[in-house]
N, CA, C and O atoms as a GROMACS GRO file, in nm:
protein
  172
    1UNK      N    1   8.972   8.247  12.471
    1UNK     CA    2   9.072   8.350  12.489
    1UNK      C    3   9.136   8.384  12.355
    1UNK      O    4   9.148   8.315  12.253
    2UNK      N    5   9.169   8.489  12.378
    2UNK     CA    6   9.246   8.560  12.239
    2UNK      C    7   9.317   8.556  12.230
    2UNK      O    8   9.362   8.536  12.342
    3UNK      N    9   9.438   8.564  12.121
    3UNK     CA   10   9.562   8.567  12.106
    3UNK      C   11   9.648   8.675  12.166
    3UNK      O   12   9.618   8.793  12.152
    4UNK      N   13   9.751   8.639  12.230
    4UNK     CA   14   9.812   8.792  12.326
    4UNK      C   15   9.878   8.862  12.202
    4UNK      O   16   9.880   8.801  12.095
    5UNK      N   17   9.921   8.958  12.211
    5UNK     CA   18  10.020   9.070  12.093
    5UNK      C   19  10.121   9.032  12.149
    5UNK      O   20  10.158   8.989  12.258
    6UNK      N   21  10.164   9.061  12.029
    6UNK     CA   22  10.341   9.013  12.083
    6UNK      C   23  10.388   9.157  12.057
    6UNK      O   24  10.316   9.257  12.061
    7UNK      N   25  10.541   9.155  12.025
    7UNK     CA   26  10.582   9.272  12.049
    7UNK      C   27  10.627   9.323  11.839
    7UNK      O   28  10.715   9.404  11.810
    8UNK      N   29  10.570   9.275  11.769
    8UNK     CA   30  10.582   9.347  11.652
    8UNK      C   31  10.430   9.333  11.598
    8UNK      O   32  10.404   9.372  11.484
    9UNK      N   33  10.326   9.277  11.685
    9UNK     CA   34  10.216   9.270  11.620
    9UNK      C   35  10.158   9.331  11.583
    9UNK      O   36  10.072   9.293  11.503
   10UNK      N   37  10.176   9.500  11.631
   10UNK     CA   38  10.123   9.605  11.598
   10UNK      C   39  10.133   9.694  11.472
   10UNK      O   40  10.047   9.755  11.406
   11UNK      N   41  10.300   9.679  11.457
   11UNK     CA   42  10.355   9.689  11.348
   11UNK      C   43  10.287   9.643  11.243
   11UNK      O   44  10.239   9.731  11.171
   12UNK      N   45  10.269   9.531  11.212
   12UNK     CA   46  10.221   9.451  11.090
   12UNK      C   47  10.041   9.446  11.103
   12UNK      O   48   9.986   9.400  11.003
   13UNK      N   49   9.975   9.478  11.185
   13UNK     CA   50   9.881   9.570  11.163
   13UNK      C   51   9.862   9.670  11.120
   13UNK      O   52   9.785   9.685  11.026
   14UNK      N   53   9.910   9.745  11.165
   14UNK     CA   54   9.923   9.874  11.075
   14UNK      C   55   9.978   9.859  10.929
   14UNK      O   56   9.930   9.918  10.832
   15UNK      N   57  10.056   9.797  10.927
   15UNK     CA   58  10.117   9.753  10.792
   15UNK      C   59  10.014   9.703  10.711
   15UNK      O   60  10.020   9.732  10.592
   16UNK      N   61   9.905   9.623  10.757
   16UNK     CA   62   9.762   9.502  10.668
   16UNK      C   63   9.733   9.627  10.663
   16UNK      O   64   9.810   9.688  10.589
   17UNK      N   65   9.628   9.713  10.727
   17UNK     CA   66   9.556   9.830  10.703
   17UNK      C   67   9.619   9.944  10.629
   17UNK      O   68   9.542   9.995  10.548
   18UNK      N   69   9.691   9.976  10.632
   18UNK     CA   70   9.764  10.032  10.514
   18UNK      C   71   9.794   9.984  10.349
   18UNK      O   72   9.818  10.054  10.250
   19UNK      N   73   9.781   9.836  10.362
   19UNK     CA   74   9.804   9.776  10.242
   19UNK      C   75   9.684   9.755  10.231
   19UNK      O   76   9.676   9.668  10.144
   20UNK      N   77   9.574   9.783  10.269
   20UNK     CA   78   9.400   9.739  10.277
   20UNK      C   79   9.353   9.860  10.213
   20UNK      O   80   9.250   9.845  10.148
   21UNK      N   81   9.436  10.050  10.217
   21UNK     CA   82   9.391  10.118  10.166
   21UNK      C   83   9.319  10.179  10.334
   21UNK      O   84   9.199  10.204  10.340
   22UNK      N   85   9.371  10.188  10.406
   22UNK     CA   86   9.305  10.260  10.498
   22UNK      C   87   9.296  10.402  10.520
   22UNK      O   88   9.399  10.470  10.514
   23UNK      N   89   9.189  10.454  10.544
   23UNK     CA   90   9.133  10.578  10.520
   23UNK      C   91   9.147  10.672  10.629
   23UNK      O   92   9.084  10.776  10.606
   24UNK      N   93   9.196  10.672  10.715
   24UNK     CA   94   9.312  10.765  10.784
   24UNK      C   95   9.417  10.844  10.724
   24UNK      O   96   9.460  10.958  10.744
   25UNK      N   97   9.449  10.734  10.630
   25UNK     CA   98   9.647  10.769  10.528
   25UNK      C   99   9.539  10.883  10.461
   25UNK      O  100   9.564  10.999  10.495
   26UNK      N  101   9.448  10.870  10.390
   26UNK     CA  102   9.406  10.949  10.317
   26UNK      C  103   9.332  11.073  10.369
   26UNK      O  104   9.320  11.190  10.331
   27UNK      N  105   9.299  11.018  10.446
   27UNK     CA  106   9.248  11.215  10.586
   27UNK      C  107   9.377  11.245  10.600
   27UNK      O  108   9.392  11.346  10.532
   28UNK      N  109   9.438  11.229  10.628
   28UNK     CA  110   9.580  11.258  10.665
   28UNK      C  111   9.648  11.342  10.555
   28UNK      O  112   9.671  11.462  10.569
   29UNK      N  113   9.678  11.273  10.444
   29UNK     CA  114   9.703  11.331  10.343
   29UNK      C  115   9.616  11.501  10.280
   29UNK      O  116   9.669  11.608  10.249
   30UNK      N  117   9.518  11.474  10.280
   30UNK     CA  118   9.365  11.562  10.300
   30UNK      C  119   9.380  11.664  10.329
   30UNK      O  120   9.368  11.765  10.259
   31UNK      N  121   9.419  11.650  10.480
   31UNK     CA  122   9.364  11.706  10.599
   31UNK      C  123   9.492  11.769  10.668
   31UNK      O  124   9.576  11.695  10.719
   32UNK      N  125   9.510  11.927  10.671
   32UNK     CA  126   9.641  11.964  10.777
   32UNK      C  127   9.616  11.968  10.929
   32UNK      O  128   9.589  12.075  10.984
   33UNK      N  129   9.624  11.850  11.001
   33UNK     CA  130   9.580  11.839  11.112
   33UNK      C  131   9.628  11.921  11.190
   33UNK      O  132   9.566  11.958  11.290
   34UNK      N  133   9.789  11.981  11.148
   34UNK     CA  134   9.883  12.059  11.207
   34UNK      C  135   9.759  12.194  11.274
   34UNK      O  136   9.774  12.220  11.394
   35UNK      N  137   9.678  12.250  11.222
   35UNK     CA  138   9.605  12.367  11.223
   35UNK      C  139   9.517  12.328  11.325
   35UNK      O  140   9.469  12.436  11.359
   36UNK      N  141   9.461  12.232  11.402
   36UNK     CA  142   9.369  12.180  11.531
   36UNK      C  143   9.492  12.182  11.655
   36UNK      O  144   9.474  12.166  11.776
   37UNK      N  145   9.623  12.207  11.585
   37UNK     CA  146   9.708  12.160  11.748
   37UNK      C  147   9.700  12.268  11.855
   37UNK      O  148   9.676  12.231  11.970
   38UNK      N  149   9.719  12.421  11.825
   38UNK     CA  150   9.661  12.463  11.940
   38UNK      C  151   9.558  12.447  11.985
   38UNK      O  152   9.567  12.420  12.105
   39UNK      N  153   9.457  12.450  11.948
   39UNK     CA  154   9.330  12.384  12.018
   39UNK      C  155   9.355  12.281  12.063
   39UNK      O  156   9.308  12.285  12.177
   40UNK      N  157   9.413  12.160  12.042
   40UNK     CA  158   9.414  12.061  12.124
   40UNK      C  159   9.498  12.095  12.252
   40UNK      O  160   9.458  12.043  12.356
   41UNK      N  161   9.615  12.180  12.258
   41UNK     CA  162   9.719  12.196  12.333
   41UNK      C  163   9.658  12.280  12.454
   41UNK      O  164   9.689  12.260  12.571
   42UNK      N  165   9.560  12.383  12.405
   42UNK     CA  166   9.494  12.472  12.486
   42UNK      C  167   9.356  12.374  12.590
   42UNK      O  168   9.329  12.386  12.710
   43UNK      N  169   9.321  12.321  12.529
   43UNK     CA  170   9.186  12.258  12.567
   43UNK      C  171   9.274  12.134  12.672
   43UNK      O  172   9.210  12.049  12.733
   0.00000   0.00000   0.00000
């Protein structure tokens, strides 16, 4: 069995992967996602 999450574990995941250089921050940065939201809103 696995370890359960607690209730800040998520937090400080996101926190490792961010300090790991994760490549989301940088699509993000990139990328104006703002411009897909009607399409998502419509669909």
């Amino acid at each position: 069995m696995g370890k359960a999450s607690g209730l800040f574990d998520f937090d400080d995941r996101l926190k490792r992967l961010s300090d790991l250089g994760d490549p989301l921050e940088a699509f993000g940065q990139a990328v104006d996602f703002e411009m897909f939201r009607a399409d998502l809103v419509a669909g």
